[in-house]
KESEMAR-803792 format. One record per residue (C-alpha): residue in three letters; x, y, z. Coordinates in steps of 0.2 Angstrom, whole numbers, padded with zeros to 4 digits, always signed. Example, Ala and Ser with C-alpha at 12.3 -4.5 7.8 and 13.67 -1.06 7.14 Angstrom:
ALA+0062-0022+0039;SER+0068-0005+0036;
END
This chain:
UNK+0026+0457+0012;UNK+0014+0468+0021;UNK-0001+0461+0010;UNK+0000+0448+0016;UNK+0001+0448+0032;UNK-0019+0450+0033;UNK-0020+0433+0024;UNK-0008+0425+0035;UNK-0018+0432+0051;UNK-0036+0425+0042;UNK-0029+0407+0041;UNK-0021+0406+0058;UNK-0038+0412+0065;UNK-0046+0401+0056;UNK-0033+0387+0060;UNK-0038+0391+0081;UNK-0056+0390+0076;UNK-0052+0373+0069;UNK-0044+0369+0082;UNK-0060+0368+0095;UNK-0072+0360+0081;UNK-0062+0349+0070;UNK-0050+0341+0081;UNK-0059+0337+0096;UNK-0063+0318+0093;UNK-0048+0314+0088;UNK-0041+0326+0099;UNK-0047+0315+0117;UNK-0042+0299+0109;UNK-0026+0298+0118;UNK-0037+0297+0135;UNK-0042+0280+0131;UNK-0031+0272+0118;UNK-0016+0268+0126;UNK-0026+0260+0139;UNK-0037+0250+0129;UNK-0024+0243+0120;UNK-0016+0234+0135;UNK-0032+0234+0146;UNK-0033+0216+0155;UNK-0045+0204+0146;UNK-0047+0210+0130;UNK-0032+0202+0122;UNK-0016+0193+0129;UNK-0004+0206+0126;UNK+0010+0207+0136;UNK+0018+0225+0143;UNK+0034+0223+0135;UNK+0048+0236+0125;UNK+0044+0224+0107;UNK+0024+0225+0112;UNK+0026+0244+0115;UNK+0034+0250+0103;UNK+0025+0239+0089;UNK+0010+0248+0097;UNK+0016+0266+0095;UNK+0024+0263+0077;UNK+0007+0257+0074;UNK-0003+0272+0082;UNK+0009+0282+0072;UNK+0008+0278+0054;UNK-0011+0275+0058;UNK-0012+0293+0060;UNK-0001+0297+0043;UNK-0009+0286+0031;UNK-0027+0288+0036;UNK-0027+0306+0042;UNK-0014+0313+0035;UNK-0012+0304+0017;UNK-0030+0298+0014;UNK-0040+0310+0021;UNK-0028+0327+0023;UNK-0019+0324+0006;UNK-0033+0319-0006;UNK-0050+0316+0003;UNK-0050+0333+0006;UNK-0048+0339-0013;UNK-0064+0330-0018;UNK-0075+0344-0011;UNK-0093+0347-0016;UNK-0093+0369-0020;UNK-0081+0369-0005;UNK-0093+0356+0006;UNK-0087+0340+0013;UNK-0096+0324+0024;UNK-0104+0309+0019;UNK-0118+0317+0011;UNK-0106+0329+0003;UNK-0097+0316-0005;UNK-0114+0306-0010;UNK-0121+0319-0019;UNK-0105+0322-0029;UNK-0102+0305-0033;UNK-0122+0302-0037;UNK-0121+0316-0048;UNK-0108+0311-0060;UNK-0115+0294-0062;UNK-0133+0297-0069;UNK-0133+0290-0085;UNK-0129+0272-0076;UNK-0145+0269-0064;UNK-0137+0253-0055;UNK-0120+0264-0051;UNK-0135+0278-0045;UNK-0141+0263-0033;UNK-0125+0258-0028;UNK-0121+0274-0024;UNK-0136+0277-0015;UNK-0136+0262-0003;UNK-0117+0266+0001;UNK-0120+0286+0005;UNK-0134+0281+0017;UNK-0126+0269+0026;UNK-0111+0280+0028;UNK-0123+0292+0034;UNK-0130+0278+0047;UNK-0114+0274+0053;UNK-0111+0291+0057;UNK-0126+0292+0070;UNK-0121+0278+0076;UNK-0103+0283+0081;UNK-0113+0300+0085;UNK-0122+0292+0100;UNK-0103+0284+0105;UNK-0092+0297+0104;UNK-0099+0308+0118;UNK-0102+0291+0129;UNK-0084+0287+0128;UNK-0077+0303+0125;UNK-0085+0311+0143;UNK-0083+0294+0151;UNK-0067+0292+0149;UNK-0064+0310+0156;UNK-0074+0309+0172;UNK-0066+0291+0176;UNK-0052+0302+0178;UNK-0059+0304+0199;UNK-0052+0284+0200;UNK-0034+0290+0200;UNK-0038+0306+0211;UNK-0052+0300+0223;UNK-0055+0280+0221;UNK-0071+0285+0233;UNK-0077+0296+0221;UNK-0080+0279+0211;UNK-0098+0278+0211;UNK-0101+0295+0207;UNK-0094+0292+0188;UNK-0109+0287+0180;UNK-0120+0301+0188;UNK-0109+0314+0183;UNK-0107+0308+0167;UNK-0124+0308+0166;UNK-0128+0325+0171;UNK-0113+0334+0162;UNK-0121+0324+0147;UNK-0138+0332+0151;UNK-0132+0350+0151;UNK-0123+0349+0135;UNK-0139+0342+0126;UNK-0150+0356+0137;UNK-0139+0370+0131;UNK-0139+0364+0113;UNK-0156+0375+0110;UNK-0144+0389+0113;UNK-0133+0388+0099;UNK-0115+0387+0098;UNK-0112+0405+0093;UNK-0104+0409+0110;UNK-0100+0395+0117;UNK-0088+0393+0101;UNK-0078+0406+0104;UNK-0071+0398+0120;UNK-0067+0383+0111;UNK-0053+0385+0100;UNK-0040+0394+0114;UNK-0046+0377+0126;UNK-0042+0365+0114;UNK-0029+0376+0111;UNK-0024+0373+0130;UNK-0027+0357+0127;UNK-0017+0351+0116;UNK-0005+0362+0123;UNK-0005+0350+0140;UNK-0003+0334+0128;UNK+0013+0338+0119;UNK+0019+0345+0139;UNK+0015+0330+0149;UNK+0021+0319+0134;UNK+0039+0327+0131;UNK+0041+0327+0150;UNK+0039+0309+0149;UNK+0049+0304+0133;UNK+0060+0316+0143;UNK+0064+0300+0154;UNK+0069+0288+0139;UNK+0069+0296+0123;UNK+0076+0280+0115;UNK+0057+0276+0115;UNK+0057+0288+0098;UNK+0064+0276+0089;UNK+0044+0268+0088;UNK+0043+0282+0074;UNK+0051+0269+0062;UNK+0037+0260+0052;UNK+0052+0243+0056;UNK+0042+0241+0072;UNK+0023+0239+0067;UNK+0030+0226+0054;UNK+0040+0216+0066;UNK+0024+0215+0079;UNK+0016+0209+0064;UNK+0027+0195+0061;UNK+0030+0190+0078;UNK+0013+0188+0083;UNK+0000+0190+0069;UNK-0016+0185+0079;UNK-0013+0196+0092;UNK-0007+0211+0083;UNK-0020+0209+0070;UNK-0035+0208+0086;UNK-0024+0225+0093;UNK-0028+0234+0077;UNK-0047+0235+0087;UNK-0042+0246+0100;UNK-0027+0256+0090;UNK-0040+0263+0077;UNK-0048+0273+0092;UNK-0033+0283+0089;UNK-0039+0288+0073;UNK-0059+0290+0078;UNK-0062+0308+0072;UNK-0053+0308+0057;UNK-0070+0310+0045;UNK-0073+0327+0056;UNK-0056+0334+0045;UNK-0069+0331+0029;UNK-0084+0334+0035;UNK-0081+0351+0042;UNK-0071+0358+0028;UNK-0085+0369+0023;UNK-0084+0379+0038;UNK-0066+0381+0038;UNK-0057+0378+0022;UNK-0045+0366+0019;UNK-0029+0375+0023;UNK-0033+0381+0039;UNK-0037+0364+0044;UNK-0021+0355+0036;UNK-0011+0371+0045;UNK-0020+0366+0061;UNK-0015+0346+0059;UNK+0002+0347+0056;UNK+0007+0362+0065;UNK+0000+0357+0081;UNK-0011+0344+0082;UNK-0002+0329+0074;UNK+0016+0334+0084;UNK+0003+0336+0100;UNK-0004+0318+0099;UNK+0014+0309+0096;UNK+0021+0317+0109;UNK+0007+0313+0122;UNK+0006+0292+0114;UNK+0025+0293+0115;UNK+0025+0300+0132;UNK+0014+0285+0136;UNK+0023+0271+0131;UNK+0036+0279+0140;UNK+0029+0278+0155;UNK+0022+0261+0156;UNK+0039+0254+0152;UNK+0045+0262+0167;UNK+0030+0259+0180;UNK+0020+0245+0173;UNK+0006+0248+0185;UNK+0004+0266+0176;UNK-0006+0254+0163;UNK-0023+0255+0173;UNK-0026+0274+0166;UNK-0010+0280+0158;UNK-0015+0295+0152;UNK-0019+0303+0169;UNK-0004+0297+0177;UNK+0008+0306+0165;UNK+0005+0319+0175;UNK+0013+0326+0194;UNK-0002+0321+0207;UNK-0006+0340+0210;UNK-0010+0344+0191;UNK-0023+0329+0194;UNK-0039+0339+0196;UNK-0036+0354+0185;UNK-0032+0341+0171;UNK-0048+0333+0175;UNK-0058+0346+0172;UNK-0047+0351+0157;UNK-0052+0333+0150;UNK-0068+0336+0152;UNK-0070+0354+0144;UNK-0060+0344+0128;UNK-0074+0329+0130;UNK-0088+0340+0129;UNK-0080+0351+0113;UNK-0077+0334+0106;UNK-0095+0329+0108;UNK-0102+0346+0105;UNK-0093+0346+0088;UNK-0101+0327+0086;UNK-0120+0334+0090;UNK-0117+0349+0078;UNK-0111+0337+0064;UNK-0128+0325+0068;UNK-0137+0343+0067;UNK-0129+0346+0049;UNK-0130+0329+0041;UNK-0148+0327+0048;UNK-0152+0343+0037;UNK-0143+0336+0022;UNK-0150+0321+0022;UNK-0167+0330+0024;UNK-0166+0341+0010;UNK-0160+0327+0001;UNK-0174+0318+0004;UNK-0170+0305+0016;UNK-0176+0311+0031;UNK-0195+0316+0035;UNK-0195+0335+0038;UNK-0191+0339+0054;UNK-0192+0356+0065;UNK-0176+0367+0062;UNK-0171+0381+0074;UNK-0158+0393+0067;UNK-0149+0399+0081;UNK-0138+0413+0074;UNK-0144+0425+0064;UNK-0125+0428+0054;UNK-0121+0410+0053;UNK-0134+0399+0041;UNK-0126+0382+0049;UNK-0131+0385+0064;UNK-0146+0376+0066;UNK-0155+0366+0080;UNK-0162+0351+0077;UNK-0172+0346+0091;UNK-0180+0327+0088;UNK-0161+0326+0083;UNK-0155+0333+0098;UNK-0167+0322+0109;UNK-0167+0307+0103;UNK-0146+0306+0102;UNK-0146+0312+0121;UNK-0157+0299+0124;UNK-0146+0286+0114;UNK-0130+0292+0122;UNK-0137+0290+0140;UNK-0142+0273+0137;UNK-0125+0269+0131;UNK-0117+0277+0147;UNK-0129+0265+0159;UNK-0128+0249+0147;UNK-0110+0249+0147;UNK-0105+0260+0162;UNK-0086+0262+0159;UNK-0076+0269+0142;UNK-0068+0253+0145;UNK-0082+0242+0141;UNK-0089+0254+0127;UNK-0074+0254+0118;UNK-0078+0236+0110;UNK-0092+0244+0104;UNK-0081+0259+0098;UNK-0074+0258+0083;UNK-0083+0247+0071;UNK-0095+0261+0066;UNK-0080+0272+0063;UNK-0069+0262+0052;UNK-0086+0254+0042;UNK-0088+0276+0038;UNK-0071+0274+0032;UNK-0071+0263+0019;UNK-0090+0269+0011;UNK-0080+0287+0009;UNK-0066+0276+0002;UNK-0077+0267-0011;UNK-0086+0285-0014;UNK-0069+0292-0016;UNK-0064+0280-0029;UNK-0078+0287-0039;UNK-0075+0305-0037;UNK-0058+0300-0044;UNK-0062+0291-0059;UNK-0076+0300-0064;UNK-0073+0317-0060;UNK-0055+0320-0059;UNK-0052+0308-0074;UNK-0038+0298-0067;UNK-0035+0281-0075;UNK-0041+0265-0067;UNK-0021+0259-0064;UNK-0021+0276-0054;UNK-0035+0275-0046;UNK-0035+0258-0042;UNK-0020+0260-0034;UNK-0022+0272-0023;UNK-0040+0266-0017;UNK-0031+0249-0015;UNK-0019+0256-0003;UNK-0032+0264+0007;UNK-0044+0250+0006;UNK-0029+0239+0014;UNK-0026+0248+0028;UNK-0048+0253+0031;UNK-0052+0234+0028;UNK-0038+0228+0040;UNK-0045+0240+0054;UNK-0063+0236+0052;UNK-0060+0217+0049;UNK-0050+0219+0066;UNK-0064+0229+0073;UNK-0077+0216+0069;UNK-0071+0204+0083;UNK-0079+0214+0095;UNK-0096+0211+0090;UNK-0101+0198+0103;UNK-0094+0212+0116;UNK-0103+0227+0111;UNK-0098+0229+0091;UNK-0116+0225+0088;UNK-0122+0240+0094;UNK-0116+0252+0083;UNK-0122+0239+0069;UNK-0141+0239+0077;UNK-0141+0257+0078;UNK-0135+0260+0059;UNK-0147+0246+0053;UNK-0162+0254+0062;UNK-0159+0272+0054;UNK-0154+0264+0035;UNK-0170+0255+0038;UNK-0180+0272+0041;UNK-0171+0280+0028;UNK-0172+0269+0013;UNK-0191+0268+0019;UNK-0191+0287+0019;UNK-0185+0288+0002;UNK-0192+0274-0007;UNK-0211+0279+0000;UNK-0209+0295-0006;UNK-0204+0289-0024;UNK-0220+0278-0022;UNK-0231+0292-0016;UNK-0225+0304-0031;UNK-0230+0292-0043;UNK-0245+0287-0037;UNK-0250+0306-0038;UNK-0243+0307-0052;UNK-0251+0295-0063;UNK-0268+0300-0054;UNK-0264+0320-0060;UNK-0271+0327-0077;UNK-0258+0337-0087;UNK-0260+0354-0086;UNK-0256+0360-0101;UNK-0275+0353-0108;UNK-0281+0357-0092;UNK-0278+0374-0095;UNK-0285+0376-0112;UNK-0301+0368-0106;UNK-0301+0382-0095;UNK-0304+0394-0110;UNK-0319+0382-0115;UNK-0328+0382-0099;UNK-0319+0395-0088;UNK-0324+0396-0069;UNK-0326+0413-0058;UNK-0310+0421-0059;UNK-0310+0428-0042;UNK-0294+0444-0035;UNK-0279+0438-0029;UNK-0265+0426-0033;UNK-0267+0410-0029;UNK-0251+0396-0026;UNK-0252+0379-0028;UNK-0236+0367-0021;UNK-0235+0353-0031;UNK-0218+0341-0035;UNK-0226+0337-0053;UNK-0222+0356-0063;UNK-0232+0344-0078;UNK-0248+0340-0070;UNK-0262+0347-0061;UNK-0260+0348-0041;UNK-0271+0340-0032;UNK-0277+0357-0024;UNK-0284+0364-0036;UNK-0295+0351-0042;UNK-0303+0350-0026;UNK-0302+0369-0026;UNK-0312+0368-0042;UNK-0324+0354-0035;UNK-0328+0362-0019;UNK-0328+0382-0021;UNK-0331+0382-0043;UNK-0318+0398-0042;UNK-0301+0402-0050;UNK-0289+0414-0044;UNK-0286+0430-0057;UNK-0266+0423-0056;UNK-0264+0405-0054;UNK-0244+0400-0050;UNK-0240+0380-0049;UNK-0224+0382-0037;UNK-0212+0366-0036;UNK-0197+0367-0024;UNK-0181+0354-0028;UNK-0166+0351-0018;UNK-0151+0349-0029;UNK-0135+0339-0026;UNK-0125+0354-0023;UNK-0125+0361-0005;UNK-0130+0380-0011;UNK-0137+0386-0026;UNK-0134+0405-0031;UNK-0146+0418-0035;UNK-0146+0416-0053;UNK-0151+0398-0054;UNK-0161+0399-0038;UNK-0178+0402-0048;UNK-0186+0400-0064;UNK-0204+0407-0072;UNK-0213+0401-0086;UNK-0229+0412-0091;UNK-0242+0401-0097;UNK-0259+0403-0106;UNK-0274+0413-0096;UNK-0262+0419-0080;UNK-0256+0403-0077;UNK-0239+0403-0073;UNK-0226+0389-0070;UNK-0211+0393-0055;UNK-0198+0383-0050;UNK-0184+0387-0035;UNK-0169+0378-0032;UNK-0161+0375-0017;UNK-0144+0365-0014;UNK-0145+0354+0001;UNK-0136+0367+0014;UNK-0148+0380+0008;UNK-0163+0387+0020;UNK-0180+0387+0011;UNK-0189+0402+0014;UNK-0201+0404+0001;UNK-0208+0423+0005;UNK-0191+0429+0002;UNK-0187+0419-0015;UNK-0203+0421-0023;UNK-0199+0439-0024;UNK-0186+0436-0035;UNK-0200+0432-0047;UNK-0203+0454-0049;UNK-0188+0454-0062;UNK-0199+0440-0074;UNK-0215+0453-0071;UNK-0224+0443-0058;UNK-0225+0450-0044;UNK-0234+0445-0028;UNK-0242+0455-0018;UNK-0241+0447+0000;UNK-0258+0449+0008;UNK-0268+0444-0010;UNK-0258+0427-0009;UNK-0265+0410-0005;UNK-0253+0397-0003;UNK-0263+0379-0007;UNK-0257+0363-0001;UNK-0261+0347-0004;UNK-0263+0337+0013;UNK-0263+0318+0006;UNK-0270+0305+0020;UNK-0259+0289+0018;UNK-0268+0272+0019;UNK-0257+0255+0016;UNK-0261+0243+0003;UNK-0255+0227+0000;UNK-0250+0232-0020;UNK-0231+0227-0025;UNK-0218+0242-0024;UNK-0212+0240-0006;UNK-0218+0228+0012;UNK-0234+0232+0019;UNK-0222+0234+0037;UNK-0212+0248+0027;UNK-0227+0256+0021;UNK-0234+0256+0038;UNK-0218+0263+0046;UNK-0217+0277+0030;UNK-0235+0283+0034;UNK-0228+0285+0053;UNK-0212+0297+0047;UNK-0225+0303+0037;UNK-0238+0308+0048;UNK-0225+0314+0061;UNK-0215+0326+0048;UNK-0213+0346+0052;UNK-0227+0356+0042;UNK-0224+0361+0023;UNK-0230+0378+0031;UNK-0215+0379+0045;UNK-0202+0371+0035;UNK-0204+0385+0019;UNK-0207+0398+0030;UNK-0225+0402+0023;UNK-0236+0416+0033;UNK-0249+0404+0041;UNK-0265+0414+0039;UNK-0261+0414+0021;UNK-0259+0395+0019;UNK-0276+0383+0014;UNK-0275+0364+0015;UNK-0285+0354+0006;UNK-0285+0334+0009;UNK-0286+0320+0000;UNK-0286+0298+0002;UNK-0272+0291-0007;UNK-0268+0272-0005;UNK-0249+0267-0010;
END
């Protein structure tokens, strides 16, 4: 018994720390949900005890079949060495389908434009999330109005400011307020239901079908505004690596879950008591003094929600770099115990400036909520589809089980995003512009690097002849070891033919280096580097990394002692090939995408800062190539 009592202290620590990174999102939904669903002008749904409860029965098994079943239950399982996301879940599914090329495809387009939809619901979340806290000052001061926006706006900017900082301690404080949190949610919900608790009866799934067939028009338009209800449920997944999967199930159905009924419950409560409570229900379930201190409350959650949002653009960004789907981009690691915590800052940046536009455009979480949602629920069938693989493929169910089950799911994913796609004319077209801008940039990214390696590639000599013409004519071999980067292990880099050309010298040791990025989000020691000694001290290397992994060159090539190359650090040379891009009008991909490719190109971090390579040691060496 007393053995275990350590365990059992790990998970419920882990399960408070969960609390302030998983759950935020979904965690503030009740803020705006409620509201939205009965807000004037969006749909003619009347306030009335049938219309209520069909809501909260909705709201209800929302929550239990998409978080709880899909993504708790089984989602969940199909980890990736313990990792979870979009990205995750792409490289798991793409891996297990090589043999098939158009599955590969498939699989690819779907992964990325998960991966877009994510951004885009990146750049809405904190908008609405903050918004939604700060409008808050309409129920306590109404003169305070016009100050909304601007404080938005400015507690925006200091949570985008700080970001630089890391989250290291500012992460300890955000488990016990959540904590608070959603302590205050289940508290001003029971004291509610408190006043009618005949309004539990909403649990019974009865009342979602009978809204259905009374009024199918209107309760299929309402699905729109109750999947914000669910918004944050990808986070469960897609922070798994950090946490584990037990402590975050602990956390959802110990507290969070019982938290969020109670506080929707509390809601419809209320409004069936005082039908003018609909204009912001959440705030008015509280005593008039508690006003401001639940305010600020709020927006604390809001900005651990949206914090939690920025840290998951900053992880997903990496991924989908490594992967190779993004340009290289500058990465700060802002914990020296911690490897995920990294700072991204033309990430950071350019979401700050995305959010802040949202918050002017649209300047109420009223208005942004037709925009909410369509990005969220378009995320949630992709990792459905991706899902379906991972159980076929990988777990080996049969297609009756499998199709079943993904069946299910895809009801209840296509019903929320068809529902959802009705707000397009009001807003739903702007999470669609945002995803179809990055997928654009990132299938660009990744289709002109293919184009590029090819190209070098069919212009390289192989190396093994190469080699043994050294023996026939061989150069000045000069001290020192010299290192050539190079993607092709088979050919001869670029470098060193203009090496060759320009300075007619060899180094005494000649290593060609190639780096891949595996589908798997860490690669161990043992398979993190290979050496292949070659004729006349050449030698062949090779280092893996998964695509969670930090490059860091220096420190792995040392690993190369036990294979009887050693380096010696200030007789190294690292040799890159610096390749200047000019468009052609050649088949392979549009002129406009090779334009915008040789932009991302041009504008990517440094092979030198990205693998940590000493930069008095590093030698570029240029060359024309057209694609």
């Amino acid at each position: 018994m007393n053995n275990n009592t350590p365990q059992k202290t790990a998970l419920h620590t882990m399960a408070l720390a969960a609390l302030g990174v998983v759950f935020g999102d979904i965690g503030t939904s009740p803020l705006y949900t409620m509201k939205e669903v009965f807000s004037v002008g969006h749909h003619p749904l009347a306030l009335n005890t049938g219309n209520v409860y069909g809501i909260l029965s909705l709201i209800t098994w929302a929550l239990i079949l998409i978080v709880s079943v899909k993504y708790v239950a089984f989602i969940m399982r199909a980890d990736n060495r313990g990792e979870g996301g979009i990205m995750a879940l792409l490289a798991l599914a793409s891996r297990n389908v090589e043999g098939n090329k158009i599955k590969q495809r498939n699989i690819m387009f779907l992964g990325i434009l998960g991966a877009c939809m994510f951004y885009a619901d990146g750049m809405i979340t904190p908008a609405i999330s903050v918004l939604s806290a700060v409008e808050g000052l309409e129920i306590a001061a109404p003169h305070l109005h016009h100050f909304i926006v601007p404080i938005t706006l400015l507690v925006l900017f200091c949570l985008f400011l700080a970001q630089s900082k890391g989250t290291a301690i500012v992460g300890k404080f955000f488990g016990p307020v959540m904590l608070l949190w959603f302590g205050a949610l289940g508290v001003l919900g029971a004291i509610n239901i408190a006043h009618d608790a005949s309004i539990l009866k909403a649990l019974n799934p009865f009342y979602a079908l009978d809204f259905f067939m009374q009024q199918p028009k209107i309760a299929f338009v309402a699905l729109g505004a109750v999947v914000l209800a669910v918004t944050g449920a990808e986070a469960l997944y897609a922070d798994m690596g950090h946490f584990g999967r037990f402590p975050i199930r602990l956390a959802w159905f110990g507290f969070v879950f019982p938290a969020l009924l109670l506080n929707y419950f509390g809601q419809g409560s209320l409004i069936l008591r005082d039908v003018s409570a609909v204009k912001n229900p959440f705030y008015l379930l509280a005593p008039e003094w508690a006003l401001f201190p639940l305010i600020g409350l709020a927006t604390l959650a809001t900005v651990i929600a949206s914090q939690a949002v920025i840290t998951g653009a900053f992880s997903v960004s990496r991924q989908a770099l490594q992967l190779g789907y993004l340009p290289r981009m500058h990465i700060q690691h802002t914990s020296e115990s911690e490897q995920g915590q990294v700072y991204m800052p033309r990430v950071n940046w350019g979401l700050m400036l995305g959010v802040m536009a949202l918050v002017i455009g649209f300047g109420s979480s009223g208005n942004l909520a037709a925009a909410y949602g369509i990005a969220v629920t378009g995320d949630m069938v992709i990792t459905t589809l991706l899902a379906a693989v991972v159980f076929r493929e990988i777990w080996g169910w049969n297609k009756l089980k499998t199709g079943l089950l993904i069946a299910l799911f895809l009801v209840v994913d296509l019903a929320f995003f068809s529902a959802n796609v009705l707000k397009i004319p009001d807003g739903g077209w702007v999470p669609l512009l945002i995803g179809a801008i990055i997928f654009v940039l990132m299938l660009t990214w990744k289709n002109g690097r293919y184009l590029l390696y090819k190209r070098l590639k069919s212009e390289a000599m192989e190396l093994t002849p190469f080699i043994h013409s050294i023996s026939a004519h061989p150069p000045t071999r000069v001290p020192g070891t010299a290192l050539f980067m190079t993607p092709n292990q088979e050919g001869v880099p670029h470098a060193m033919l203009h090496n060759l050309k320009h300075n007619k010298v060899l180094h005494e040791k000649v290593v060609i280096l190639t780096v891949r990025f595996s589908d798997y989000p860490h690669t161990n020691l043992a398979e993190r580097i290979s050496v292949e000694a070659l004729p006349y001290e050449f030698y062949r290397v090779i280092i893996n990394y998964g695509f969670k992994d930090e490059p860091d060159l220096p420190r792995d090539l040392e690993l190369c002692n036990k294979y009887g190359l050693i380096f010696d650090a200030m007789n190294t040379s690292f040799f890159i090939g610096k390749e200047i891009l000019i468009a052609s009008e050649k088949s392979g991909m549009a002129y406009w995408r090779k334009k915008i490719f040789i932009g991302l190109f041009r504008s990517a971090e440094t092979i030198t800062n990205q693998f940590k390579l000493p930069p008095n040691r590093v030698v570029e060496l240029g060359s024309q190539v057209r694609i």
